[in-house]
C-alpha positions as CSV (number, residue, x, y, z in Angstrom):
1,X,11.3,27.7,11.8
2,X,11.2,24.8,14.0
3,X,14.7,23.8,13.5
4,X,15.5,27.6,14.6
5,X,13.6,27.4,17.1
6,X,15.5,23.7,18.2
7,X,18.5,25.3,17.4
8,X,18.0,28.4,20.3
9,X,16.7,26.3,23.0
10,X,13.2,27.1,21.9
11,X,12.1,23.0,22.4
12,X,8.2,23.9,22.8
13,X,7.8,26.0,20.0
14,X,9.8,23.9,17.9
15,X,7.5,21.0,18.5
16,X,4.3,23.6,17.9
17,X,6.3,24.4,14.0
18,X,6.9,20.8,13.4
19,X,3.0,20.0,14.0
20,X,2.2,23.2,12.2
21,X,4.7,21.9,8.7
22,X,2.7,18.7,9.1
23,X,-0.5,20.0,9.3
24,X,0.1,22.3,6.1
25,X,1.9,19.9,4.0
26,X,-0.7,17.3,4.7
27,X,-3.5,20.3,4.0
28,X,-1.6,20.7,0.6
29,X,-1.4,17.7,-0.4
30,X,-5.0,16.8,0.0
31,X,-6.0,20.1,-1.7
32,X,-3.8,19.7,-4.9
33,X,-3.0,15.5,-5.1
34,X,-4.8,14.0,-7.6
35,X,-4.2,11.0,-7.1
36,X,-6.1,9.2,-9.8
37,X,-4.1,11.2,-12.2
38,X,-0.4,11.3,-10.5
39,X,-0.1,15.0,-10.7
40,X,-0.9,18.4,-8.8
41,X,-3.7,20.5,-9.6
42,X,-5.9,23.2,-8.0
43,X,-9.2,20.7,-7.6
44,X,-12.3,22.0,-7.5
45,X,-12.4,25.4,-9.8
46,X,-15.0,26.6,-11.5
47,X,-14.8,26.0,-15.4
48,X,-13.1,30.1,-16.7
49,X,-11.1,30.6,-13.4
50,X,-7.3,31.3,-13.6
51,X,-5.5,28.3,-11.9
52,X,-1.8,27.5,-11.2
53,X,-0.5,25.8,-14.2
54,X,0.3,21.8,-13.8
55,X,4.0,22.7,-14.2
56,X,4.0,25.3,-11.2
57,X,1.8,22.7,-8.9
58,X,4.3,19.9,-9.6
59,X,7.2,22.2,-9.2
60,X,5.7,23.8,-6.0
61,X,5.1,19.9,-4.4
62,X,8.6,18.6,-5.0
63,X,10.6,21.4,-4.1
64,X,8.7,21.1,-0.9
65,X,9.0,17.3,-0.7
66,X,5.3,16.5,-1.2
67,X,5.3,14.1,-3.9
68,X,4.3,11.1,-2.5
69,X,7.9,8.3,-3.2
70,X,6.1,5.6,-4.2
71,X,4.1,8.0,-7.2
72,X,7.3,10.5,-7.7
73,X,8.1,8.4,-11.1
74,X,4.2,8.9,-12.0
75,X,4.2,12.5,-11.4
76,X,7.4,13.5,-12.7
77,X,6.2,12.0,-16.0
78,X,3.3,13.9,-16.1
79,X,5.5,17.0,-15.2
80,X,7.8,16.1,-18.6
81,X,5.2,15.5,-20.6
82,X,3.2,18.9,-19.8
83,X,6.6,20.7,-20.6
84,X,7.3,18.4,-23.8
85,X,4.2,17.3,-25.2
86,X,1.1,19.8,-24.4
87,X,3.2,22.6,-24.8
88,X,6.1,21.9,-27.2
89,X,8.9,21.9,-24.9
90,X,8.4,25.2,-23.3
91,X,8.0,26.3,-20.3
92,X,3.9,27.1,-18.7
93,X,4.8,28.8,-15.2
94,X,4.4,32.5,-13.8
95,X,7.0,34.0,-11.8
96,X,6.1,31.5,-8.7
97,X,6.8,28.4,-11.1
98,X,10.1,29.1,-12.8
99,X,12.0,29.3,-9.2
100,X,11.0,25.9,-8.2
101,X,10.4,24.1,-12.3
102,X,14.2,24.8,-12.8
103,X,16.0,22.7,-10.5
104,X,13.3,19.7,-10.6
């Protein structure tokens, strides 16, 4: 929206979308980053709620550039070996997750 909003003369409220993409990207990653463990995760649950699976989180985080560069080999890993290893080289995402696993 901000670059719209560059784009139409809009110079104000492009500066307001730009602080409001960092602001949320920032909230994101410190609500999902773990990172001890180099991979994305809805923290905090309670033990029998529904969470987003590891694959979607990962998935969500690098399509919208999240994953911190100096950790992206880390994570990426993490992402293979969820796909690979815990689940036998199939897929673990809802309808949110396959979009954005695909392509990464």
């Amino acid at each position: 929206i901000a670059r719209y909003a560059a784009i139409l003369g809009y110079h104000n409220d492009a500066a307001e979308y730009a602080e409001l993409d960092r602001n949320v990207s920032a909230a994101f990653v410190v609500h999902f980053y773990d990172s001890e463990a180099k991979l994305f995760r809805e923290l905090g649950r309670e033990a029998g709620e529904e969470e987003l699976s590891l694959q979607t989180s990962i998935s969500l985080a690098s399509s919208l550039g999240l994953v911190p560069a100096a950790d992206s080999a880390a994570v990426f890993a993490n992402l293979v070996h969820d796909v690979m290893i815990k689940h036998g080289g199939h897929l673990n995402v809802g309808i949110v997750g396959v979009k954005e696993l695909l392509p990464a």
